[in-house]
mmCIF file of the N, C-alpha and C atoms, coordinates in Angstrom:
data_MODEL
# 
_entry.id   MODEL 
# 
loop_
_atom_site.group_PDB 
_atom_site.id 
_atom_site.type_symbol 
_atom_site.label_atom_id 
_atom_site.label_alt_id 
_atom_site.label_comp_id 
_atom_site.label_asym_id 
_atom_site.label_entity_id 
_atom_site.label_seq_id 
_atom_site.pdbx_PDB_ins_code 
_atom_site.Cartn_x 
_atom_site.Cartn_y 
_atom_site.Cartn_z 
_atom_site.occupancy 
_atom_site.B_iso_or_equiv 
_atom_site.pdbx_formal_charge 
_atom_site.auth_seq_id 
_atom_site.auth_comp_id 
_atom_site.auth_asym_id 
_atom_site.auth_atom_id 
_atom_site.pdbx_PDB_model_num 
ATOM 1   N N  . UNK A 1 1  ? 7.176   -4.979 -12.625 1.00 0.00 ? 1  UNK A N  1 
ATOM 2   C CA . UNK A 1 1  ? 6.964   -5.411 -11.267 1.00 0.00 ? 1  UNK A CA 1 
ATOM 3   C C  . UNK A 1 1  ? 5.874   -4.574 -10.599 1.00 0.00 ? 1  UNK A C  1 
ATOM 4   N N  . UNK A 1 2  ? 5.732   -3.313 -11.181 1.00 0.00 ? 2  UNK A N  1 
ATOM 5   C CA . UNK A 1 2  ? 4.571   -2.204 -10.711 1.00 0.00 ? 2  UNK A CA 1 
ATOM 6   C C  . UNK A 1 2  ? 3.362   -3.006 -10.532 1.00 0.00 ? 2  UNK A C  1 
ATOM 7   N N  . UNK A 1 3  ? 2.864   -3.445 -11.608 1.00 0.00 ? 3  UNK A N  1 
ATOM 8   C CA . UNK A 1 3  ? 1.521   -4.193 -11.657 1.00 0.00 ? 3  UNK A CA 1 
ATOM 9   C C  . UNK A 1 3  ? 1.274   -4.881 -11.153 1.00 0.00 ? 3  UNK A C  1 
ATOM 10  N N  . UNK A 1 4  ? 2.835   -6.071 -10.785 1.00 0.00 ? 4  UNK A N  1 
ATOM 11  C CA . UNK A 1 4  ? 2.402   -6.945 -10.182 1.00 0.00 ? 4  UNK A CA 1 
ATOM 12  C C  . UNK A 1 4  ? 2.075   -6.912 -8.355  1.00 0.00 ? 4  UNK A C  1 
ATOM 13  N N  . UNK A 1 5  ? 1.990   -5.611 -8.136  1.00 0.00 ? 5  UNK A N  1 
ATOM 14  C CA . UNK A 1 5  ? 1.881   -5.199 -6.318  1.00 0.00 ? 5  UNK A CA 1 
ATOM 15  C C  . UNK A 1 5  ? 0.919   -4.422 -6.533  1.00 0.00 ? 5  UNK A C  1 
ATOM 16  N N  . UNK A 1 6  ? -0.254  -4.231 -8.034  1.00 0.00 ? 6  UNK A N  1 
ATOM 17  C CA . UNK A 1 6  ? -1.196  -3.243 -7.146  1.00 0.00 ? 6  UNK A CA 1 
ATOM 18  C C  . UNK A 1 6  ? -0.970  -1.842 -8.087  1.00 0.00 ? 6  UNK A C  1 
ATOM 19  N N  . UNK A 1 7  ? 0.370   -1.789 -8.143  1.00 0.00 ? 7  UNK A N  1 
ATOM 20  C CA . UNK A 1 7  ? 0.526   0.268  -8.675  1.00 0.00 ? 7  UNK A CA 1 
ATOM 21  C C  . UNK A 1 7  ? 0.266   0.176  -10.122 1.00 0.00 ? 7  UNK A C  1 
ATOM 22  N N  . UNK A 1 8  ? 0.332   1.266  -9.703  1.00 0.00 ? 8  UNK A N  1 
ATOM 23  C CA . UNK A 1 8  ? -0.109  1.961  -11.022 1.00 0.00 ? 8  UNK A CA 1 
ATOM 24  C C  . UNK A 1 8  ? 1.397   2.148  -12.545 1.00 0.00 ? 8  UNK A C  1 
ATOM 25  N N  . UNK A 1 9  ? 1.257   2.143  -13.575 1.00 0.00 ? 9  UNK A N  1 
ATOM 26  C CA . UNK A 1 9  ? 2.312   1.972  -14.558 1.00 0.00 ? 9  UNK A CA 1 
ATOM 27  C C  . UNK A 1 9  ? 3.287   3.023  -14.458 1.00 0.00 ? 9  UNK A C  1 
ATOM 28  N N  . UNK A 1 10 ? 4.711   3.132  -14.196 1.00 0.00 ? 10 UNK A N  1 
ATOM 29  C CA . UNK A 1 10 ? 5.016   4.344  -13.718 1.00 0.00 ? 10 UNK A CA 1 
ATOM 30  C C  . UNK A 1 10 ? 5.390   4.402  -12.527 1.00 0.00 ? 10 UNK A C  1 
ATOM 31  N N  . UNK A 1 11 ? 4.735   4.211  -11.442 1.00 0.00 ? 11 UNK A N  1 
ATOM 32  C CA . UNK A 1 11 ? 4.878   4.477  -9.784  1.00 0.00 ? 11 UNK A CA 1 
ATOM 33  C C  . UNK A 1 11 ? 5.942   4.965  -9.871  1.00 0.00 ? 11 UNK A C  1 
ATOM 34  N N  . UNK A 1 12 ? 7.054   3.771  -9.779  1.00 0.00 ? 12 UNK A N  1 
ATOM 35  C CA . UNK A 1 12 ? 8.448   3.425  -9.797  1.00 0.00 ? 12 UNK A CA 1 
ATOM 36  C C  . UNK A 1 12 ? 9.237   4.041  -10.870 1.00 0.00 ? 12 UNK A C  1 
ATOM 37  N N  . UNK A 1 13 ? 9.049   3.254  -11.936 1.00 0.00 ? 13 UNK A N  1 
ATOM 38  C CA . UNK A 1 13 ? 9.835   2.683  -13.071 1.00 0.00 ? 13 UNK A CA 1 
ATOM 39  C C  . UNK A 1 13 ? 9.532   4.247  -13.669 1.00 0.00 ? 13 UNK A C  1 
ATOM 40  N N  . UNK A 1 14 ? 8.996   5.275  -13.676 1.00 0.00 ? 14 UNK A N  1 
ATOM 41  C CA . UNK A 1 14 ? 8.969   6.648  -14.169 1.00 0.00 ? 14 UNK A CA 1 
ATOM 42  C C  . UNK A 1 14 ? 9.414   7.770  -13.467 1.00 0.00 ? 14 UNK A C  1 
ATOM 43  N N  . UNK A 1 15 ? 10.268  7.530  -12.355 1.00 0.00 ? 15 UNK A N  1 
ATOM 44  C CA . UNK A 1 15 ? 10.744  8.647  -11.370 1.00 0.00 ? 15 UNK A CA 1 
ATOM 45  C C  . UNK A 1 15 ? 11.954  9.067  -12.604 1.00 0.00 ? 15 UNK A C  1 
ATOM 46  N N  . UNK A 1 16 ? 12.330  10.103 -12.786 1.00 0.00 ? 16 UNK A N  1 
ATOM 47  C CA . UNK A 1 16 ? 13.995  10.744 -13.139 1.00 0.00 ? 16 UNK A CA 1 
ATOM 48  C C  . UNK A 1 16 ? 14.589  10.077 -12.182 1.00 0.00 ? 16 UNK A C  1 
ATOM 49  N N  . UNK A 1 17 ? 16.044  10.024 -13.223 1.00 0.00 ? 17 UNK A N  1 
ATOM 50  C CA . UNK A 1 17 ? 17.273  9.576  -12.107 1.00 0.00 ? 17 UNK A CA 1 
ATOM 51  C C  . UNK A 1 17 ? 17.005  8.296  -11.137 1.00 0.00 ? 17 UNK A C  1 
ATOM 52  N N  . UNK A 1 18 ? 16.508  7.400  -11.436 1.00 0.00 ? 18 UNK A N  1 
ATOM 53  C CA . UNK A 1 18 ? 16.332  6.423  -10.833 1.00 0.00 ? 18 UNK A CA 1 
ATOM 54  C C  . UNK A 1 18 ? 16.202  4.719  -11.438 1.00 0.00 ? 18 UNK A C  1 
ATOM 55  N N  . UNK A 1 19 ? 17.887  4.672  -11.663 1.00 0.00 ? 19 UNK A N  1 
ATOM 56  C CA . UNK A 1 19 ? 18.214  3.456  -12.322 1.00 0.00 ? 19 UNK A CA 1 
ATOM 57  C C  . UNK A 1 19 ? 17.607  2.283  -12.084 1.00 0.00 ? 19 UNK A C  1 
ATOM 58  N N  . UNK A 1 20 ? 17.786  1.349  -13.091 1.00 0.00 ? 20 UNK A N  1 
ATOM 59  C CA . UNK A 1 20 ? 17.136  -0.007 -13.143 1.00 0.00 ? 20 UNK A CA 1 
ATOM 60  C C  . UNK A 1 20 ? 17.320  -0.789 -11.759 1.00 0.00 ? 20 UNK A C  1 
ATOM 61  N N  . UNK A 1 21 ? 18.718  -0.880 -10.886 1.00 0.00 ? 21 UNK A N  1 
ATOM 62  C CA . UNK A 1 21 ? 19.124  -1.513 -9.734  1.00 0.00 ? 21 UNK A CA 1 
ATOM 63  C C  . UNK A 1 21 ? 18.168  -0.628 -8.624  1.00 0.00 ? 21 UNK A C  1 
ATOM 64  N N  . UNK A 1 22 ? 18.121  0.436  -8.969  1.00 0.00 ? 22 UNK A N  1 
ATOM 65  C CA . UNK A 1 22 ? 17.325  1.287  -7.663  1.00 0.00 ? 22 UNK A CA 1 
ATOM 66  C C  . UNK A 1 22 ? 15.881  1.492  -7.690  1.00 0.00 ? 22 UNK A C  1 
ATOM 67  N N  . UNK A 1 23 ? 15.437  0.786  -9.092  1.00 0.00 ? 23 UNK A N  1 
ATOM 68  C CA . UNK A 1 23 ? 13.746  0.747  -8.882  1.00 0.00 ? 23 UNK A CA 1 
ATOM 69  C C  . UNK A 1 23 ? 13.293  -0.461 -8.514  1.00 0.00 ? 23 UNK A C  1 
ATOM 70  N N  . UNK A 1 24 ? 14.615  -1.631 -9.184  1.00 0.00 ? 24 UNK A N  1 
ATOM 71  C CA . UNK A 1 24 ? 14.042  -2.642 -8.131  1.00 0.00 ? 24 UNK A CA 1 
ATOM 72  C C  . UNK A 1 24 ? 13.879  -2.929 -6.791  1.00 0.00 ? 24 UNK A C  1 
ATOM 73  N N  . UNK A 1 25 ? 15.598  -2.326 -6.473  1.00 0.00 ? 25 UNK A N  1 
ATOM 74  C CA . UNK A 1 25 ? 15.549  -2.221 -4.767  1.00 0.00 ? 25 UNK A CA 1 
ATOM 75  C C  . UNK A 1 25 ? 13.611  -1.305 -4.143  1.00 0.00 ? 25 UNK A C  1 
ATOM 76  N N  . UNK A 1 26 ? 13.873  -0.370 -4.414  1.00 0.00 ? 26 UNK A N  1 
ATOM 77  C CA . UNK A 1 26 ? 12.202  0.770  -4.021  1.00 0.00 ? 26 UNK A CA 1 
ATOM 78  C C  . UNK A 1 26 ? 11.261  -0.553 -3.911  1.00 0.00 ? 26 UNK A C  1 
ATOM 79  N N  . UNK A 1 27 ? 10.819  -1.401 -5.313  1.00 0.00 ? 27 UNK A N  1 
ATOM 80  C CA . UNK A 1 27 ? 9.924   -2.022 -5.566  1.00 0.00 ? 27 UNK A CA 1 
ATOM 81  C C  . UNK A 1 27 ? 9.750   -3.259 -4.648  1.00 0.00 ? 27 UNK A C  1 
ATOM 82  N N  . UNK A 1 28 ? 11.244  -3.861 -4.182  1.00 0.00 ? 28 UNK A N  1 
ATOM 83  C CA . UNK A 1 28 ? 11.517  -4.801 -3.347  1.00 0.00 ? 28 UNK A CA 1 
ATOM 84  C C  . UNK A 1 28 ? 11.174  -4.807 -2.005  1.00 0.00 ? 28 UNK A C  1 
ATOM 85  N N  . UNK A 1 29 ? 11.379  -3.386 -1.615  1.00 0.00 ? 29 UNK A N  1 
ATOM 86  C CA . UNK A 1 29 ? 11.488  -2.891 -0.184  1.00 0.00 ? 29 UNK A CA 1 
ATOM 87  C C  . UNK A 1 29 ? 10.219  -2.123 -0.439  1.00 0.00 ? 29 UNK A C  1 
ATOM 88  N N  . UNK A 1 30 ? 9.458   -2.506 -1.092  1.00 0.00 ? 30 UNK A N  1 
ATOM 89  C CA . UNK A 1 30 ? 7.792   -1.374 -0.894  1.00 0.00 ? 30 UNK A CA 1 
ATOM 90  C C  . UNK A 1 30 ? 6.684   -2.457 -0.330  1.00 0.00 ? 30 UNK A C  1 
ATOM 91  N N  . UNK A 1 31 ? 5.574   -2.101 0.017   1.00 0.00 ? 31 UNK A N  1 
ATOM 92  C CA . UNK A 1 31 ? 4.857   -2.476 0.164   1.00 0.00 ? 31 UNK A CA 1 
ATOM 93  C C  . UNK A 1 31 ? 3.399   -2.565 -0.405  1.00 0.00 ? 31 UNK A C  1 
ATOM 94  N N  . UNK A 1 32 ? 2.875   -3.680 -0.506  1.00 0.00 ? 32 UNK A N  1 
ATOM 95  C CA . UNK A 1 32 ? 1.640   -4.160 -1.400  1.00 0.00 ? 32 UNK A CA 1 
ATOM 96  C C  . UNK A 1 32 ? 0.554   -3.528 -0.689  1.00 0.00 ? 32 UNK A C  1 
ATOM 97  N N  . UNK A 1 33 ? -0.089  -2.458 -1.499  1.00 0.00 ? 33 UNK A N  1 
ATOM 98  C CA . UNK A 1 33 ? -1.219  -1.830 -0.747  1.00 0.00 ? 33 UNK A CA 1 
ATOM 99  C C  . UNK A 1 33 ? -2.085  -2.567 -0.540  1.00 0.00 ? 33 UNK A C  1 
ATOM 100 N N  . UNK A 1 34 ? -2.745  -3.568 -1.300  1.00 0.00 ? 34 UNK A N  1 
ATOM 101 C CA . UNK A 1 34 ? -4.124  -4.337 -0.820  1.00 0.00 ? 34 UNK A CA 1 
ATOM 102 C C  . UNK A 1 34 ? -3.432  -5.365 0.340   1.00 0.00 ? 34 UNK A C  1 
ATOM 103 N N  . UNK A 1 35 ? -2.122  -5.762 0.443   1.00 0.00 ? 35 UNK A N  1 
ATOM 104 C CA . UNK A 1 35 ? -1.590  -6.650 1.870   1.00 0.00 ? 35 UNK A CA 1 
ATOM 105 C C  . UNK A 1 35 ? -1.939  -5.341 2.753   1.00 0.00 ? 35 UNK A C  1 
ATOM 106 N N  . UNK A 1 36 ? -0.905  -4.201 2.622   1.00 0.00 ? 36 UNK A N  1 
ATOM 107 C CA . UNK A 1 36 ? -1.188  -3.293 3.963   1.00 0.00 ? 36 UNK A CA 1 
ATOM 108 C C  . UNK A 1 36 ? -2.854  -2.836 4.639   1.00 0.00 ? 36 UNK A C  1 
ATOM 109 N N  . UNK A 1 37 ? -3.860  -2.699 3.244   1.00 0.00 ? 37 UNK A N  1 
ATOM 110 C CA . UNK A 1 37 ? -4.398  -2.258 3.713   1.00 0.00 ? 37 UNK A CA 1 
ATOM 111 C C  . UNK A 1 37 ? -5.724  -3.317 4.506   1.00 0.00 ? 37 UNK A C  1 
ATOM 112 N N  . UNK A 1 38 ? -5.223  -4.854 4.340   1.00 0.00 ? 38 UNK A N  1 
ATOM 113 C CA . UNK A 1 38 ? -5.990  -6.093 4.874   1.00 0.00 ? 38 UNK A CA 1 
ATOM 114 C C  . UNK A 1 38 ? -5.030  -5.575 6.069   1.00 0.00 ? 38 UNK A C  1 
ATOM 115 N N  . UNK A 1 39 ? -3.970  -5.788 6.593   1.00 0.00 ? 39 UNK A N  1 
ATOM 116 C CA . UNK A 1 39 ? -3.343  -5.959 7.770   1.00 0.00 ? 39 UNK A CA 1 
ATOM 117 C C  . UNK A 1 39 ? -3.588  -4.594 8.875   1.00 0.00 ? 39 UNK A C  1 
ATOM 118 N N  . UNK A 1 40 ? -4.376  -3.875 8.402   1.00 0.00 ? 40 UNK A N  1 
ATOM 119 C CA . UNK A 1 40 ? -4.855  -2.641 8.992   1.00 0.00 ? 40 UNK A CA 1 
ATOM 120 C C  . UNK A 1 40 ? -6.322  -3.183 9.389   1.00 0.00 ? 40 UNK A C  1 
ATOM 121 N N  . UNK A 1 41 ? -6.855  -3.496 8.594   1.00 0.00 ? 41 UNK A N  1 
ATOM 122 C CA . UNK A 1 41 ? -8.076  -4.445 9.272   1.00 0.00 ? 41 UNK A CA 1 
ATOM 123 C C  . UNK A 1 41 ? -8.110  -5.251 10.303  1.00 0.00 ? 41 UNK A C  1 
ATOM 124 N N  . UNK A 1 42 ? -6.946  -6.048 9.906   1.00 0.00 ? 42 UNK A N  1 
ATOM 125 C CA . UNK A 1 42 ? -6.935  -7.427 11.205  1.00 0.00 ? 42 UNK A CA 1 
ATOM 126 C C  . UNK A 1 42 ? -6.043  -7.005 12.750  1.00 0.00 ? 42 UNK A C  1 
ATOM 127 N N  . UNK A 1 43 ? -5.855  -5.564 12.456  1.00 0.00 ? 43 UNK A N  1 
ATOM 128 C CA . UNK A 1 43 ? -4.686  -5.206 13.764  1.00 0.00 ? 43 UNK A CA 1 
ATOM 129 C C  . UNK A 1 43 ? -5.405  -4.252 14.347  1.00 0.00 ? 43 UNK A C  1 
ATOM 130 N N  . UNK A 1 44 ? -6.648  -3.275 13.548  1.00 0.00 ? 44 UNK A N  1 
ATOM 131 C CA . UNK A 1 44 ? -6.961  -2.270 14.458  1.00 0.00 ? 44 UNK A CA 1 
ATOM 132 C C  . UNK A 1 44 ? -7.762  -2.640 15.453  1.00 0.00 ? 44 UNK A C  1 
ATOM 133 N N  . UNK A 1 45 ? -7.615  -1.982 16.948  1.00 0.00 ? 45 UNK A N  1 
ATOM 134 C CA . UNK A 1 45 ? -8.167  -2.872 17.731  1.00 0.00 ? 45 UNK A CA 1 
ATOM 135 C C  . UNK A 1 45 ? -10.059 -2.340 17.786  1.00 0.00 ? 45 UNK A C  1 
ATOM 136 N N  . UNK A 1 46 ? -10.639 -3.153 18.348  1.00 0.00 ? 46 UNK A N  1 
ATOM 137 C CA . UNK A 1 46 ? -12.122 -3.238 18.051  1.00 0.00 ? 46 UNK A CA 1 
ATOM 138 C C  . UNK A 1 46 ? -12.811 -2.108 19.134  1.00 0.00 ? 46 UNK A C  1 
ATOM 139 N N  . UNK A 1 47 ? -13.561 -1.360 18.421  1.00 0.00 ? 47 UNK A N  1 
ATOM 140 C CA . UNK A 1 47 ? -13.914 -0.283 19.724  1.00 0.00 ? 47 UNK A CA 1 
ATOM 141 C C  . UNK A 1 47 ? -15.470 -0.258 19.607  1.00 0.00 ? 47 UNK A C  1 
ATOM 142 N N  . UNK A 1 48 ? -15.971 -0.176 20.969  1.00 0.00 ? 48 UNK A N  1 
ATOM 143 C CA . UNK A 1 48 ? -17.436 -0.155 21.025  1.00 0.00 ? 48 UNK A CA 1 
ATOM 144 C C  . UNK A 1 48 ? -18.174 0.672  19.990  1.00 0.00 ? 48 UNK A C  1 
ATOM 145 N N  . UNK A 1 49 ? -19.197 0.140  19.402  1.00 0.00 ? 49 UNK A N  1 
ATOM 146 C CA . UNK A 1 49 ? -20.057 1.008  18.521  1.00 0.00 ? 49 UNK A CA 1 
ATOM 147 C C  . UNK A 1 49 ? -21.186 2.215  19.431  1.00 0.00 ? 49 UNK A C  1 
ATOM 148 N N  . UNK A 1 50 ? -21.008 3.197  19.093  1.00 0.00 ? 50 UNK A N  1 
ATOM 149 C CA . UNK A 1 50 ? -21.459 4.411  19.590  1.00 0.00 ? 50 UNK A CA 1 
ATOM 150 C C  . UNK A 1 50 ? -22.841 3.836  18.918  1.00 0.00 ? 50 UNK A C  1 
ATOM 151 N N  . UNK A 1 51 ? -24.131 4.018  20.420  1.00 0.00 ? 51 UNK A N  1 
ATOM 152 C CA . UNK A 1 51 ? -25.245 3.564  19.318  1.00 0.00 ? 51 UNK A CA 1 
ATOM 153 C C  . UNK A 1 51 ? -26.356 4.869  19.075  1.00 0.00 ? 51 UNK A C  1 
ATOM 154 N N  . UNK A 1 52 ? -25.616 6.282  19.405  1.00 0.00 ? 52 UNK A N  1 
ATOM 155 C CA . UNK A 1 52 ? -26.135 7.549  18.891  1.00 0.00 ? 52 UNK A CA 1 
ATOM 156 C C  . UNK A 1 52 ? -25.629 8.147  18.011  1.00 0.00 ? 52 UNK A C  1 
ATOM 157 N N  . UNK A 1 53 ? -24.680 7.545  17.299  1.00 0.00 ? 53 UNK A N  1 
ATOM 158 C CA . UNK A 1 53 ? -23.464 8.061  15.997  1.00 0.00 ? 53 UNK A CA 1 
ATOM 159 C C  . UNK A 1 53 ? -24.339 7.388  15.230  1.00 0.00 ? 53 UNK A C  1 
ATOM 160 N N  . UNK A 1 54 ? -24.149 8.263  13.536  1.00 0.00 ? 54 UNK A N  1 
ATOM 161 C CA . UNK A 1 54 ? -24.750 7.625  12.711  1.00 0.00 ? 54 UNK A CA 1 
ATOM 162 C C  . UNK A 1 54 ? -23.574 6.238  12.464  1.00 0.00 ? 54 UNK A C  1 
ATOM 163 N N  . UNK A 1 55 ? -23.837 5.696  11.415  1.00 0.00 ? 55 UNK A N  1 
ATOM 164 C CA . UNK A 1 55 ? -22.717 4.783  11.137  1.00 0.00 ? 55 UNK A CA 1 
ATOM 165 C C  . UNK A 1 55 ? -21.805 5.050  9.779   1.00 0.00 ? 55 UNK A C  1 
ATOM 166 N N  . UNK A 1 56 ? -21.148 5.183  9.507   1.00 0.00 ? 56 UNK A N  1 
ATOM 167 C CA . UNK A 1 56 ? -20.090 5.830  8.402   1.00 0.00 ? 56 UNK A CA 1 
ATOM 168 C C  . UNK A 1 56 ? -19.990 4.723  7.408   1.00 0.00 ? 56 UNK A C  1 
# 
């Protein structure tokens, strides 16, 4: 299920002590970095461009 959200082999499924029912729950209740990191795009709010700053 790692792969299929993005992580890396392991993330999850390689912690100690962390049974089959409890890596799915983690994996269930985690979040998809390329969703989070689009929804950080579309929410941050828009701020004037400084036009004496270089641009980053």
């Amino acid at each position: 299920m790692e792969w299929m959200q993005g992580l890396p082999e392991g993330w999850v499924t390689a912690t100690p002590g962390l049974g089959r029912p409890a890596q799915l729950t983690a994996l269930g209740n985690g979040v998809v970095p390329q969703q989070a990191a689009r929804a950080v795009q579309l929410l941050r709010p828009p701020f004037p461009r400084c036009h004496h700053c270089p641009r980053l």
